[in-house]
N, C-alpha and C positions, 0 to 999 in steps of 0.2 A: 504494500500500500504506500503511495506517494505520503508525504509528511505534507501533512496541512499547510495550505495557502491561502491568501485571501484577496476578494479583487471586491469591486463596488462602484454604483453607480453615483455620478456627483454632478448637482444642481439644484437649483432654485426655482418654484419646487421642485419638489423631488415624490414626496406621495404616491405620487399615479403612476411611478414607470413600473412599465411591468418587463424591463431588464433582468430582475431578479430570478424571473419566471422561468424565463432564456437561460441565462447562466447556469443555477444552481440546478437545471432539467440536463443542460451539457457535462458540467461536473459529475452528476449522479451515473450516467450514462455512459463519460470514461473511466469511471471507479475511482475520479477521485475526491478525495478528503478535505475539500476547500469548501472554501465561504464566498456569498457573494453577497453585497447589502446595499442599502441606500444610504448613501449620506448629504444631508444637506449644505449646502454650500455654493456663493456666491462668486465673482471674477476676481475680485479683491483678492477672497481667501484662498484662492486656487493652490497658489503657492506656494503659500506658508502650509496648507495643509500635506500637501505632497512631499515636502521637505521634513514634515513630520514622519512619515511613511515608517515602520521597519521593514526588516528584509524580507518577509511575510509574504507581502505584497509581490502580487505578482503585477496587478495593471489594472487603471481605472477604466470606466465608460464616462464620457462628460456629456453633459447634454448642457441646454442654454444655461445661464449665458456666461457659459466660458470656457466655450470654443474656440475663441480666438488666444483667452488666457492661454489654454493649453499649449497650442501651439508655440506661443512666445516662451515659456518655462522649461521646454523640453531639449535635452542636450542632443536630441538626434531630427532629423522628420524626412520624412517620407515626401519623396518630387511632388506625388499629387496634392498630399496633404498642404504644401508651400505653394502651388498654384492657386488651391483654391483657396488657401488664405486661412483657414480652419482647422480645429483636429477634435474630433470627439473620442478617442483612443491615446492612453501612452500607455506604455506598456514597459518594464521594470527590461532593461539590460544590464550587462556587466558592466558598463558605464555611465550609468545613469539612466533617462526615460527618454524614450525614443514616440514620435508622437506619430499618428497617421489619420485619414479621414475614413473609415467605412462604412460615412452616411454614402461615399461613391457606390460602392458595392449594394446599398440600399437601393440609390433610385434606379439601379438597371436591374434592381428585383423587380421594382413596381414599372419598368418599361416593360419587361419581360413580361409580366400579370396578365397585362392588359392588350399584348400580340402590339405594342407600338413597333411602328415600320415604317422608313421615308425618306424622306428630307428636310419635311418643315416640321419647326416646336412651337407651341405658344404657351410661354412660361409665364404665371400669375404669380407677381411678387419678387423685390429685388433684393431681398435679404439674404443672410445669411444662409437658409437650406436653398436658395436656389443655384447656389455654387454648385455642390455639387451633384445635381441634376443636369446642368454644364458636361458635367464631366462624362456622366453616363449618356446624353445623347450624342457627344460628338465618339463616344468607343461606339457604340450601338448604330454610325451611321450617318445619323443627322448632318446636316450642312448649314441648316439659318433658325435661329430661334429669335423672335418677339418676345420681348418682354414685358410685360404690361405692368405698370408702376404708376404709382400719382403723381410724379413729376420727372421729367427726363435727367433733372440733376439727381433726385435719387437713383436712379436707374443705374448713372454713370460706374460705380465699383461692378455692379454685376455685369453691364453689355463689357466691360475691359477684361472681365473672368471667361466670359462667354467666348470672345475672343485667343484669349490666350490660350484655350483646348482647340481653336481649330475652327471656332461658327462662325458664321457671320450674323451679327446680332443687331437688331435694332428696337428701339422704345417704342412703343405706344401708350397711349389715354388708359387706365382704368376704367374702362368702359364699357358698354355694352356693343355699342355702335364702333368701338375700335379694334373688335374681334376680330382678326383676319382669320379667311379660311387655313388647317393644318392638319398634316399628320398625325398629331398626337398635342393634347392641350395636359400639362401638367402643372395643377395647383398649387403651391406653397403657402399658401396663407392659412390660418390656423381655424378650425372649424368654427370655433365661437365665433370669428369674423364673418362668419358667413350668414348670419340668422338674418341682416337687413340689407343682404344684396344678392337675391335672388335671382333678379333681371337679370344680372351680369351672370350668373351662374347658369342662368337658360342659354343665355346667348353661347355659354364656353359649350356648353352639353352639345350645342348644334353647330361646335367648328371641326369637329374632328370626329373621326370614327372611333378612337382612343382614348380613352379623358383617365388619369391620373391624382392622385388627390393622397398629398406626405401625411393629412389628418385620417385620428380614427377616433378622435372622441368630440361631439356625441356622431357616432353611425347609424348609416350610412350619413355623411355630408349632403350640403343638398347638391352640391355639383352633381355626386354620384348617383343621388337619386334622379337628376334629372336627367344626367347620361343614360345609366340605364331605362329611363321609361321610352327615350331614343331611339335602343337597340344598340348603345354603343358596347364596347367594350370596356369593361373599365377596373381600376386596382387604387389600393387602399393603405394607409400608411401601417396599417400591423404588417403589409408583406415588406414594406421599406425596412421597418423595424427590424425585424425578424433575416432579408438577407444582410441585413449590415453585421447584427451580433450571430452569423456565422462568421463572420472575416474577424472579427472581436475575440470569438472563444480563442480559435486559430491561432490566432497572437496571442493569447494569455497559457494555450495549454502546450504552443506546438504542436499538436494535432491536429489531422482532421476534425470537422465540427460532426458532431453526431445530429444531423438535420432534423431526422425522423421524430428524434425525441425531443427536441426541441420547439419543432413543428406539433408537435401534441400536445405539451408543456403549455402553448399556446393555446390551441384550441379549448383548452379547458378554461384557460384563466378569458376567455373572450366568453366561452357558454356560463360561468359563475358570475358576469360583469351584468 
C-alpha cells in the first residue's frame, strides 16, 4: 500500500465543488491511501498557503479566483498553461510546484460531448475560462472564433489569447442581434447569469448545430434547454469538469486516471444533487 498522501481543492467558495467526488473515487480505484478535501481560500492567500504545504502533498486543484495566482507562484509551468495565462493545477515536484491548465483538457471534453466540428466558434464571455476553450478549438480544428463581450476593450486579453493558439478572432455586441451564424456556440458565462437573458440564449441555441455550456449549476442552463428543444447537440460543464480532473488525477498519481470510476463517482453525486 502507497503511504498516504494528500491533495485538495482550493477556492473561494469552495462548498459546491464536487472535485472531491473525482479525486477521492480515483484514489479508491488505484488503491491508494490518500486524501483529497476542500479548502477555502482566496488569491491573496494562495501562496502563503502552498508554502505552508508539507511533503504530504502531492498537488492542488484551484478553481477561481486564483488561477492566475497559481500560475505566478509556481516554480515550473507548462507552455499551454503560460499561453493561456492560467493554471488550475500544481502539482508537488522534486523542485518545487510545477503549474499546468487542465481546464484545456476540459473544454475539448465538452467539444467532444457535443460532436462540435468546423471552423467557426462563437464564444460567450471574455474571461478567464474562455482561454482555454481557445485552446481546445484551435487542437480540435477550428480556425475563427467570435467573441461576444460587452465591450470590445474587454474582449481585448481574450481575442490576443485567441490568437496566440492559432484563431482568428474577433469581438462582437453581447447580443442577440450580434449572433453570427457557427459551428459550434460555447458558453462561459456562469448559469446564474443566465436567469435575465434568455433572448440572447435563444438566439445562441439557433447559431449552431452544437451549443456548449462550462455551467452545470442550476441544470440544465437555459442555453441548453433551448438548444436542445432545437434538436441541437449539446454538452455541459460536469463533462468539462470531469475530462479536466482526468489530466488532474494523472498528475497527482502518475497514473492512468481510472475514468470509469470516476465517471460513476459522478453520476451518483449528480442523481443525490
Amino acid at each position: 500500500m502507497t503511504s498516504a498522501r494528500r491533495a485538495a481543492v482550493v477556492g473561494r467558495p469552495i462548498a459546491h465543488s464536487l472535485s472531491p467526488v473525482l479525486h477521492n473515487a480515483a484514489f479508491r480505484a488505484l488503491g491508494l491511501d490518500w486524501t483529497y478535501e476542500r479548502i477555502e481560500c482566496d488569491a491573496e492567500g494562495l501562496a502563503g498557503l502552498v508554502a505552508g504545504l508539507g511533503p504530504e502533498w502531492v498537488g492542488l486543484s484551484v478553481t477561481m479566483p486564483g488561477k492566475f495566482a497559481a500560475l505566478a507562484l509556481a516554480d515550473e509551468r507548462t507552455e499551454r498553461a503560460v499561453t493561456v495565462g492560467s493554471a488550475n493545477t500544481l502539482v508537488r515536484t522534486e523542485d518545487g510546484w510545477l503549474a499546468d491548465c487542465t481546464d484545456i483538457d476540459g473544454a475539448a471534453g465538452l467539444l467532444d460531448e457535443c460532436g462540435a466540428a468546423g471552423e467557426s466558434a462563437v464564444v460567450v464571455g471574455a474571461g478567464g475560462t474562455a482561454r482555454p476553450v481557445f485552446a481546445a478549438l484551435a487542437d480540435r480544428g477550428f480556425r475563427r472564433a467570435t467573441v461576444l463581450a460587452r465591450s470590445e476593450s474587454r474582449a481585448q486579453d481574450a481575442l490576443l489569447c485567441a490568437e496566440s493558439f492559432g484563431l482568428t478572432a474577433s469581438w462582437a455586441p453581447l447580443a442577440a442581434d450580434s449572433v453570427p451564424p457557427a459551428d459550434v456556440v460555447v458558453s462561459t458565462v456562469p448559469g446564474s447569469a443566465q436567469s435575465d437573458d434568455f433572448p440572447l440564449a435563444d438566439a445562441l441555441s439557433s447559431a449552431a448545430p452544437a451549443v456548449a455550456d462550462v455551467a452545470y449549476d442550476p441544470w440544465p442552463t437555459l442555453l441548453v434547454a433551448a438548444a436542445e428543444s432545437k434538436g441541437a447537440r449539446t454538452a455541459g460543464g460536469l463533462t468539462m469538469l470531469l475530462a479536466q480532473a482526468y489530466r488532474q488525477a494523472e498528475w497527482f498519481t502518475g497514473r492512468p486516471a481510472p475514468r470509469a470510476a470516476m465517471s460513476a463517482a459522478l453520476a451518483t453525486a449528480r442523481e443525490q444533487r
